[in-house]
N, C-alpha and C positions, 0 to 999 in steps of 0.2 A: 512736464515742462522743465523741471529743476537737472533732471536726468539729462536732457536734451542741453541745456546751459553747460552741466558740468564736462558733457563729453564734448563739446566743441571746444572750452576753453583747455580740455588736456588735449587736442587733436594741435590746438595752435602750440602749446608751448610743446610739444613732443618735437613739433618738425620747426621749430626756432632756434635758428646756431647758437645762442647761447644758453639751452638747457643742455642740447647734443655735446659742447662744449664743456660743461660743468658737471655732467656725466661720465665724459671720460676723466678728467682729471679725478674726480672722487673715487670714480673704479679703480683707477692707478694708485691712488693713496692707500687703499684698503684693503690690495695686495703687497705694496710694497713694508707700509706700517705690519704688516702679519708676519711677512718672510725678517723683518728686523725686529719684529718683537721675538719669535723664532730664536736667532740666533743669542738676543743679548739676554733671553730667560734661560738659556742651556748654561749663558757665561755666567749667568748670578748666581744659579745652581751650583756650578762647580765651587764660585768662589765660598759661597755660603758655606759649604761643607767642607773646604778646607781648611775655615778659619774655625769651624764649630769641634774639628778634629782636634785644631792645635789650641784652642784656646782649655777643652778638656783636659790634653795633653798635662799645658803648662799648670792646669788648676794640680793634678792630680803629683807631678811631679813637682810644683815647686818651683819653676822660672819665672815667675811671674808674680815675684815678693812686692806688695803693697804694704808692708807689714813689717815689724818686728816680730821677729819671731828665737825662738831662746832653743828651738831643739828641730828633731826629723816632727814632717808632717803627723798630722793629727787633726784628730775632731776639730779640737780650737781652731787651728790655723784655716781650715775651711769656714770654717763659721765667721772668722775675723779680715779675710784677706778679701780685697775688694775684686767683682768681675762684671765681667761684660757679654750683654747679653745684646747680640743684635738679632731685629725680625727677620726671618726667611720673606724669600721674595715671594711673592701671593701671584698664584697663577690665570686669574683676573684683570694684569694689569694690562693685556691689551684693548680690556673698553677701558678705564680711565687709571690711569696710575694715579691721580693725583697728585702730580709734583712729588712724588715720592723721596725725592732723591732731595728735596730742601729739607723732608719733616727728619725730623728726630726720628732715627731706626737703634739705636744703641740705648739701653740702661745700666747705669753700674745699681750695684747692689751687694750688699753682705747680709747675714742674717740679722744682723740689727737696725740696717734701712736700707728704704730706697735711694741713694744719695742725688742721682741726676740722669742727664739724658744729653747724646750727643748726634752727631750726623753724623755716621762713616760709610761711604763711598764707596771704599773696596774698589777702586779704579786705577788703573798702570798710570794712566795722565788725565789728571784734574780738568785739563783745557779739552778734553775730549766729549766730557759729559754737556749731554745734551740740555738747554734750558727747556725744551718740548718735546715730550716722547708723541709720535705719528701715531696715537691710538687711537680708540672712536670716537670717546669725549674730544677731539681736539676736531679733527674731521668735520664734526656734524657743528661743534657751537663755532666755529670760526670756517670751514669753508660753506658749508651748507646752508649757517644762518645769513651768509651774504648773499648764497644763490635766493635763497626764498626770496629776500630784497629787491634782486635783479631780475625774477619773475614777475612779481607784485607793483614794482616801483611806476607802472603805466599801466595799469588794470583799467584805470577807470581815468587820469588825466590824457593818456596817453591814448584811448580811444575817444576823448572828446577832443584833440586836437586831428584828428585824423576823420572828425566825425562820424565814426559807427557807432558811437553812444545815442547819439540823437534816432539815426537809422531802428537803432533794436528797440529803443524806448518808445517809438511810433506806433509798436506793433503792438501794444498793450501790454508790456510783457512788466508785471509788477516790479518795481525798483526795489526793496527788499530779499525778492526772490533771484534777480539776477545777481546780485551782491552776495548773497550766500552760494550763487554757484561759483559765483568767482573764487570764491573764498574755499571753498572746499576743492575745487579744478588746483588752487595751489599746494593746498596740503598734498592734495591723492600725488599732484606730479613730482612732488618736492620726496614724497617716500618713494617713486619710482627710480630717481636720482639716486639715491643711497641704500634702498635694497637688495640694488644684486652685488652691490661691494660687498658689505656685510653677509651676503650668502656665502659671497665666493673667500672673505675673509678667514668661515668659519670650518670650511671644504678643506684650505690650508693647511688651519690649526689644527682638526681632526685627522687629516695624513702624516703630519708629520711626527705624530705619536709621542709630542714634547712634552703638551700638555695633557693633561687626563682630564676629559670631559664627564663630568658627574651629572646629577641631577641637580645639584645646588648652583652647580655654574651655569650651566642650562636655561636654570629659574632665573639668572643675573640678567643673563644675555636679554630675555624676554622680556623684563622686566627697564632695562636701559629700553629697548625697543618703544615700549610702553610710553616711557616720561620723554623721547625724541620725539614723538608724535606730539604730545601734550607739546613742547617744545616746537618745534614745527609751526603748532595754530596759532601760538604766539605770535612768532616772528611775522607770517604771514598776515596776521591781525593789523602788528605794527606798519607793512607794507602795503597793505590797503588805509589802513589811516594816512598814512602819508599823502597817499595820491588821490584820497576823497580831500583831503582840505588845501590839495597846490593847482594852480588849474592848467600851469605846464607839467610836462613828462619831466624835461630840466630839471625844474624846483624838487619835484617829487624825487631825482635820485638824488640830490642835492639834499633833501631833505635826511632820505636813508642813510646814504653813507657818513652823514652828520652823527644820527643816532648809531648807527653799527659804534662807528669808533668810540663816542661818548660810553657805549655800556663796554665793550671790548677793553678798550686802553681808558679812559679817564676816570670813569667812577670805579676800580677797582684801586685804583693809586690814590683817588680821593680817599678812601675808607683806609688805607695807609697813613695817610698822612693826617688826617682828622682825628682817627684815632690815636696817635702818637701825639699828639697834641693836646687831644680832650680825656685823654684818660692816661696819664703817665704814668711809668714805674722805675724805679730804682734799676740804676746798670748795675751790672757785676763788680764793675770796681767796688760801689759804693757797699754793697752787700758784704763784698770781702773785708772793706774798712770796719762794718760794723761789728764782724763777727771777729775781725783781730781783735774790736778794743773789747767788746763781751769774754774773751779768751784772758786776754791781757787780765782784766778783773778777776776772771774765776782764778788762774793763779797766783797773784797777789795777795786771795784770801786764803791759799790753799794753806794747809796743816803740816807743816815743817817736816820734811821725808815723803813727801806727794810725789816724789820724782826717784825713788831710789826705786831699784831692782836688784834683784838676785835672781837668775833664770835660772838658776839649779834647786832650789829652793819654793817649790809651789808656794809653801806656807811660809812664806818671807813672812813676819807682820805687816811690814810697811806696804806690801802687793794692795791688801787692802784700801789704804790709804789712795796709792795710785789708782785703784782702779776707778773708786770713789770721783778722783781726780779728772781722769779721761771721759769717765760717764758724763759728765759735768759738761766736761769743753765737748762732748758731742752733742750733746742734747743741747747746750746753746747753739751750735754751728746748725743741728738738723731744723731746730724750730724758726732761725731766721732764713736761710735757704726753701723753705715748706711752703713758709706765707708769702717767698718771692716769688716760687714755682706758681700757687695759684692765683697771681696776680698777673703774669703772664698767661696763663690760660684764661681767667678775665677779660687781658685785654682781646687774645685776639677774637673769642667771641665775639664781643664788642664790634669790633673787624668785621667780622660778618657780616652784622646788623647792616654797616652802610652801603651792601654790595647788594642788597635788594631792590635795590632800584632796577639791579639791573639785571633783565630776563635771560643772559649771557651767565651772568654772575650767578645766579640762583640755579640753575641748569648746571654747572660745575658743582655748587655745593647737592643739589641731590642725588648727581652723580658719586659723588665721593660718599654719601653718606648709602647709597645703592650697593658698589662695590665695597663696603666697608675699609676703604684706603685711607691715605691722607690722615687728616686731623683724627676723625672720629678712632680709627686703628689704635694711632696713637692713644690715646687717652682712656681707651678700654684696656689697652695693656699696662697702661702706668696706674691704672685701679687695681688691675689683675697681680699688679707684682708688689703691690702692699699689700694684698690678703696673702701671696705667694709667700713675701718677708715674713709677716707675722707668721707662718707655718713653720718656715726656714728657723725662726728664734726658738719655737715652741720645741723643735725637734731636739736643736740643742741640750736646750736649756734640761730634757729630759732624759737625755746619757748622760749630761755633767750630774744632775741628781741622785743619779744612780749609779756616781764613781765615789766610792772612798774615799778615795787618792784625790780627791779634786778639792782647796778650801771652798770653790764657787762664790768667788771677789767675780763677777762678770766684770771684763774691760772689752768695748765694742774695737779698739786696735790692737790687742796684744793677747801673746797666748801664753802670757806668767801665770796665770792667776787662777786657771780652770784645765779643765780636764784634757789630760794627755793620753787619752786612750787612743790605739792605733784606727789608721784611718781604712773604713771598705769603701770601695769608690759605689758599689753597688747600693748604697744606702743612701748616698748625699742626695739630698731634695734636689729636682730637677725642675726648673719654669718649662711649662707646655703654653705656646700660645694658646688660644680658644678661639679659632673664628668667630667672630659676630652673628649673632640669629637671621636670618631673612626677615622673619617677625622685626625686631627689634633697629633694623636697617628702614624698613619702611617706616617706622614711628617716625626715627629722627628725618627720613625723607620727605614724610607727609605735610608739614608746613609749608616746605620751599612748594611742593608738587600742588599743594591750594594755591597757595599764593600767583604761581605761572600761569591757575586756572582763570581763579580772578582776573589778573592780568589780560588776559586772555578776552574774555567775557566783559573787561569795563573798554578795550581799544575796540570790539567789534560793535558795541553797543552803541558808542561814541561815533561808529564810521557810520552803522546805517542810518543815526539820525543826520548826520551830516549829508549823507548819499540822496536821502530824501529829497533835501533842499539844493541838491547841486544843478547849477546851470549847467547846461548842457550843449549851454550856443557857442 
């Protein structure tokens, strides 16, 4: 019987203009978002490699002084000159980029810290860049989770006002069991909607020989597949709640499009602004104030000739002094900038938390945390480049030991004071990203993907006691 329920309710919505409807438009999305992801990963490509060309370049020749510097390149001056290290574009980001383009993609660094982190764009025109790349995450939680809505939203109001609910119910046909065919008639047709896009999205991507399809990516692809579905019962969950407790069709899409927008648009800005509120941190002005007047102090107490130099003279005595000096005003400037950094990563945590409300919201973060984009990216590379730093010092610190010629006064800005041995480019410690595990992507995806189940499991539980009791006159 359940068989016989489910294939009637995909026979209705198959041949109803508004599946036929939202069918094409997703098809068209999901070769159009392919052919534009296409061209703008070939343009990130080139950019990425021209800047990663000239920024070696400039490391290696010296255009690119952060630095005081007293003589021709050397060990020191790499070791002390500030650079910039931005992410390659990750060839995943046609299922979800994650807003890539807000998160921090650049880290400066030198061999004595990590110092910070910035956005750069790499764009001819700023006004250009898109607020929403057309990839799958966008597709499925925002046109697809509206279609499920606009399948669901008259399931069961919308045939008691037309009365074939009363008709089917006559026939003995269990109220639980019709309700789960409805329910799963929505899922099987809602994957029919968005199946052949993503086939055909992925026929594209494989022709056009842009991307290199591995097995890891493969696994992503299936694996997104996987938690849209899990996604999917949801939303479908939520659209048969709706229209088990409105006893018009009206109410019930009234109902829907109430909650789409509320998890879409309101409670993502709510978790914005609540947390901005309930858990503040210090702006950057205030930081910079702090660490002038901590500066200001360290050299007020400094030891009279803290500031001299002689760059011909490794072994000035005062280099010492200085270095002493500089050590000082960085290690103040690193430790109040360290506790600001993780206080913003606090907060936006925090951030997260209030975005579980909503099944929109959490489908983005498991997405993101799937394709290893977005936040999580970030923050495994900002761990990854303090173990990197500390290798970067250690490396150092081990040819200035082993120079004669060097007093070894370490100063993390200047290259007075330690070793002027010539510089092989072949030697300088290089950051290698490390993509993310598959393992270690699904840990951090695994709570959001309970949580949607739950979700999932407490609105169905909810509708069929509700279905139970529903009039049907």
């Amino acid at each position: 019987m359940i068989k016989t329920i489910i294939l009637h309710e995909i026979r209705q919505h198959i041949f109803s203009l508004r599946l036929q409807l939202i069918f094409f438009i997703i098809f068209i999305l999901f070769i159009l978002g392919s052919v534009a992801y296409i061209f703008q990963f070939k343009s990130s490509i080139k950019d990425y490699e021209t800047y990663s060309g000239k920024a070696r370049e400039e490391l290696l020749n010296g255009r690119n002084r952060g630095l005081i510097s007293t003589g021709d390149r050397n060990i020191t001056t790499i070791a002390v000159e500030n650079q910039n290290y931005i992410l390659p574009p990750l060839k995943n980001g046609f299922i979800d980029d994650s807003k890539s383009q807000y998160i921090p993609n650049t880290i400066q660094f030198n061999a004595f810290n990590v110092f910070g982190y910035s956005v750069s764009r790499r764009s001819g025109n700023q006004y250009l860049t898109l607020s929403q790349e057309l990839n799958w995450y966008f597709i499925v939680s925002l046109i697809l989770s509206f279609a499920i809505l606009l399948l669901s939203f008259d399931s069961v109001s919308g045939e008691k006002q037309s009365q074939t609910l009363s008709l089917i119910l006559s026939n003995n046909v269990p109220r639980s069991l019709l309700l789960l065919g409805k329910y799963l008639s929505i899922i099987i047709s809602s994957f029919l909607m968005v199946f052949p896009g993503i086939l055909v999205a992925l026929i594209i991507l494989i022709l056009s020989r842009t991307i290199r399809f591995d097995s890891t990516l493969l696994l992503e692809v299936c694996i997104f597949v996987s938690v849209q579905v899990i996604f999917m019962a949801c939303i479908a969950a939520l659209g048969l709640f709706c229209s088990v407790i409105s006893r018009t069709a009206n109410i019930s899409l009234l109902l829907c499009l109430s909650l789409w927008l509320l998890f879409l648009i309101f409670s993502p800005n709510l978790a914005v602004f609540s947390t901005e509120n309930l858990f503040r941190i210090k702006n950057s002005e205030t930081i910079e104030a702090e660490i002038k007047t901590v500066q200001d102090a360290i050299n007020k107490a400094a030891p009279e000739g803290s500031w001299s130099m002689n760059g011909g003279d490794l072994f000035y005595p005062k280099h010492e002094l200085r270095a002493k000096n500089q050590t000082s005003l960085f290690n103040a400037e690193k430790q109040i900038k360290d506790e600001w950094y993780n206080t913003q990563f606090e907060q936006y945590k925090n951030a997260t938390m209030f975005t579980y409300i909503s099944p929109i919201s959490l489908f983005g973060l498991i997405s993101e945390a799937i394709t290893g984009n977005g936040y999580p990216r970030f923050q495994k590379n900002w761990n990854d480049f303090h173990t990197f730093q500390s290798g970067f010092l250690a490396w150092f610190k081990a040819i200035d030991a082993n120079d004669p010629k060097s007093p070894h006064w370490y100063n993390p800005y200047e290259d007075c004071s330690t070793t002027r041995l010539p510089l092989k480019s072949e030697e300088i410690p290089v950051f290698t990203e490390k993509v993310m595990p598959i393992s270690m992507r699904l840990t951090k995806a695994m709570p959001g993907i309970v949580l949607l189940l739950a979700y999932s499991f407490l609105l169905i539980g909810i509708t069929v006691v509700r279905f139970n009791r529903y009039d049907v006159r």
